[in-house]
C-alpha positions as CSV (number, residue, x, y, z in Angstrom):
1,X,15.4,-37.1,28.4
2,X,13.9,-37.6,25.1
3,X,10.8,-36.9,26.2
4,X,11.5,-33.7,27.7
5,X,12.7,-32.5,24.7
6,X,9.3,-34.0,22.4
7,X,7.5,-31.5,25.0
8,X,9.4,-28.8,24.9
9,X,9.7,-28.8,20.8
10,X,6.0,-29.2,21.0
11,X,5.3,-26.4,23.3
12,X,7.8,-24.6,21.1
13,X,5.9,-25.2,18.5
14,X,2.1,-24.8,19.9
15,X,3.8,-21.2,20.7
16,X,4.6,-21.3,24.7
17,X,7.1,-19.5,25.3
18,X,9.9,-21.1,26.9
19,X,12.7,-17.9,26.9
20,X,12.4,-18.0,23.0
21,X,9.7,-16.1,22.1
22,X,7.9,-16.9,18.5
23,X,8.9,-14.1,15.7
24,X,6.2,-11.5,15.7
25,X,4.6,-9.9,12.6
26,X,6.3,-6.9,13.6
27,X,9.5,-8.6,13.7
28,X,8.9,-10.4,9.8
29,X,7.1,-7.1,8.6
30,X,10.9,-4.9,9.7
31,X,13.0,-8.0,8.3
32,X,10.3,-7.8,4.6
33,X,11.2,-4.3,4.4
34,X,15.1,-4.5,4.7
35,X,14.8,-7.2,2.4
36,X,12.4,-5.0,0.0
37,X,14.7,-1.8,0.5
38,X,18.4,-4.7,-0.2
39,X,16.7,-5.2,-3.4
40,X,16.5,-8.9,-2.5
41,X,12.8,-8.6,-4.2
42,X,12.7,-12.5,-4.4
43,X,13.2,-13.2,-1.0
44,X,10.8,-10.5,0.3
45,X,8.3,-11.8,-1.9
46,X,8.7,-15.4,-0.6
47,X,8.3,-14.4,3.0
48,X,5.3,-12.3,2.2
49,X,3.6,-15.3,0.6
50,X,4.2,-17.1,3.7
51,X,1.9,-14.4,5.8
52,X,-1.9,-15.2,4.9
53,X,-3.6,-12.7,3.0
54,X,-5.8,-11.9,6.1
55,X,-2.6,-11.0,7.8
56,X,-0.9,-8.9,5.8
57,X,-1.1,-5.1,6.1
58,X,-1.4,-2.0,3.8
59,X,2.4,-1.4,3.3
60,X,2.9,-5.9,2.6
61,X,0.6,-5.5,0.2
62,X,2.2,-2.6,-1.4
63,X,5.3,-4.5,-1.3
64,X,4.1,-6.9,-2.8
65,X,3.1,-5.0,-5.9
66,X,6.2,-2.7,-6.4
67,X,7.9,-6.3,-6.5
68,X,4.9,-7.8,-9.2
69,X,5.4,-4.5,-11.0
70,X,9.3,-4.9,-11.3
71,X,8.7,-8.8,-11.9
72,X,6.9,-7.0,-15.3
73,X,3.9,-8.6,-14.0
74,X,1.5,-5.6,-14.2
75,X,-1.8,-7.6,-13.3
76,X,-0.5,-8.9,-10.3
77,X,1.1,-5.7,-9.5
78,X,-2.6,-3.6,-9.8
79,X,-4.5,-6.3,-7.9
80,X,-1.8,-5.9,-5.1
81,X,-1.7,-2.3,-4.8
82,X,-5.8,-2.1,-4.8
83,X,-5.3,-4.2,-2.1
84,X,-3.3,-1.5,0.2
85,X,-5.5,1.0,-1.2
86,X,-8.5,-0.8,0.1
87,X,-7.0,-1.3,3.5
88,X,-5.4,2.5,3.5
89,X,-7.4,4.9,1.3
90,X,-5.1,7.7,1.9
91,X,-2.2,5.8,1.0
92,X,-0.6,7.7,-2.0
93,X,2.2,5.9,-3.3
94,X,-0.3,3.1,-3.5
95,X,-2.1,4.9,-6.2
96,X,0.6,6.7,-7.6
97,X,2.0,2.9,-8.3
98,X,-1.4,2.0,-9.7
99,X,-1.8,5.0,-11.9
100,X,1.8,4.4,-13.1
101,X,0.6,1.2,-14.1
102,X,-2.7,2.8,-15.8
103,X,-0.4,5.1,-18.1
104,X,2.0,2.2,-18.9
105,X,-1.2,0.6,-20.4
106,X,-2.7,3.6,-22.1
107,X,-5.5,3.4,-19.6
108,X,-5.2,7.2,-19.1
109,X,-8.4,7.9,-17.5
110,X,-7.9,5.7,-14.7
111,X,-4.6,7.0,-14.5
112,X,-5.7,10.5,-14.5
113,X,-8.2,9.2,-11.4
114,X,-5.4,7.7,-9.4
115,X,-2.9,10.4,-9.8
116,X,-5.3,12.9,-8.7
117,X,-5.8,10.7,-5.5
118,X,-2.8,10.2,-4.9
119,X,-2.4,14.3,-4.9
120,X,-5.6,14.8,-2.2
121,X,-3.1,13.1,0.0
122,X,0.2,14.6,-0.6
123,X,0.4,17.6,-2.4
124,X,3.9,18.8,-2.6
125,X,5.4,16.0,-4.8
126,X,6.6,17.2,-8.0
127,X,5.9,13.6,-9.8
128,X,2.3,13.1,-9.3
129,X,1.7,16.4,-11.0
130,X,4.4,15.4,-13.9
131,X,2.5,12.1,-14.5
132,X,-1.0,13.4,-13.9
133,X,0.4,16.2,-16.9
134,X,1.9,13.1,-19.4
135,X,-1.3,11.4,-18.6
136,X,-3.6,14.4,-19.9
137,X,-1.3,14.2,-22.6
138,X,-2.5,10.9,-23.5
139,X,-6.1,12.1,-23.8
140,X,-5.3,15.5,-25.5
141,X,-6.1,17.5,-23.1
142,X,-3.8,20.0,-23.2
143,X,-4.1,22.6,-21.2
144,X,-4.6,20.4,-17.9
145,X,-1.3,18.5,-19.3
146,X,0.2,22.3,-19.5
147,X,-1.3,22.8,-15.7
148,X,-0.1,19.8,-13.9
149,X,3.4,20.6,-15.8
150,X,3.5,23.9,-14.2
151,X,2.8,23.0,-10.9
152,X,5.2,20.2,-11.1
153,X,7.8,23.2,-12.2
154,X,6.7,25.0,-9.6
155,X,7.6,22.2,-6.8
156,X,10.7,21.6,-8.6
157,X,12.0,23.8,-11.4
158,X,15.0,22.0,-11.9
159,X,13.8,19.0,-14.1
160,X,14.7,19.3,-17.4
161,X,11.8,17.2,-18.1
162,X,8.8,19.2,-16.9
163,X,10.0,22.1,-19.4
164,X,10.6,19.6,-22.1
165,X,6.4,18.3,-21.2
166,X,5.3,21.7,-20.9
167,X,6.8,22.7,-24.6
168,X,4.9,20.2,-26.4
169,X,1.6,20.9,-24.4
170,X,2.3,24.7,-25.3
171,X,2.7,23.7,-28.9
172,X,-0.2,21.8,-28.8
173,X,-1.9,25.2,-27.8
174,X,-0.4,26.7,-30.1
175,X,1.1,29.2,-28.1
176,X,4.6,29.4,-29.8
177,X,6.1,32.0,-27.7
178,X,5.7,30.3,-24.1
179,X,6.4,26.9,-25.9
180,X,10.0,28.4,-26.7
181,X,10.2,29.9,-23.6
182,X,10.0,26.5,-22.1
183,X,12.1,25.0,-24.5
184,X,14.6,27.1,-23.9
185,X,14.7,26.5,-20.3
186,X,14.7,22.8,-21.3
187,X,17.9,23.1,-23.2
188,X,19.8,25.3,-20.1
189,X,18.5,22.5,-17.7
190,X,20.3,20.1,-19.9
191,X,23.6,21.7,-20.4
192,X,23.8,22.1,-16.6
């Protein structure tokens, strides 16, 4: 008897399947994500680091650097993230993630780059153009700041933000009149 149970853990364990069939990546990749999405970032990350790095797919590897980013560990989290962007080019919340990154680090340039990639892919989100506008602002160049602020208004003109962004590039322009137009708009946003 004890034999037949040394061969049967051992097939188990080559990978035969004897009516219990081995987890697939599929399977681990569903249970990351409801892990990931629980906000039980530590335990997501620990069964990521269990799937070799040849394994893992676009979206692990953006996983894994949302988690490195909100872990504070911004290295980690720009390594991972060009990691999904390598495997999925198009991917843009890869390089929105990254370019957030960039503009936490006053690396606006590359920020500017990665924003604007992210928008070839997706074009209606409000955000990239709101970043891609604070990161201009970190260069001084206004008027593409006061651009990508209007066509982040434009996608959603109910942030209180945007206006508030698009005031200060205005005044930067000088251009008093549109700068109060927008701050007035600002302040109506905010008393809402």
């Amino acid at each position: 008897m004890k034999k037949v149970i040394i061969y049967i853990l051992i097939a188990y364990i080559l990978g035969a399947n004897f009516g219990f069939a081995k987890e697939s990546f599929e399977d681990k990749k569903k249970q990351i994500i409801a892990l990931y999405n629980s906000n039980n970032l530590e335990e997501a990350y620990n069964m990521i680091s269990k799937i070799t790095e040849d394994e893992r797919d676009y979206e692990l590897w953006y996983i894994l650097g949302n988690i490195s980013q909100d872990f504070n560990n911004e290295t980690n989290a720009s390594f991972f993230l060009q990691k999904s962007i390598m495997l999925k080019p198009d991917f843009d919340k890869a390089h929105y993630n990254l370019a957030n990154i960039y503009l936490n680090q006053g690396k606006y340039n590359s920020a500017i780059n990665e924003y604007k990639s992210a928008l070839k892919y997706k074009k209606d989100f409000p955000y990239y153009y709101y970043n891609l506008g604070c990161a201009y602002l970190g260069i001084k160049d206004y008027k593409e700041a006061k651009n990508a602020f209007e066509k982040a208004i434009k996608l959603k003109p109910d942030n209180a933000d945007f206006y508030y962004n698009l005031a200060y590039s205005y005044k930067q322009l000088n251009n008093d009149k549109e700068m109060k137009k927008a701050l007035e708009t600002y302040n109506k946003l905010k008393a809402e």
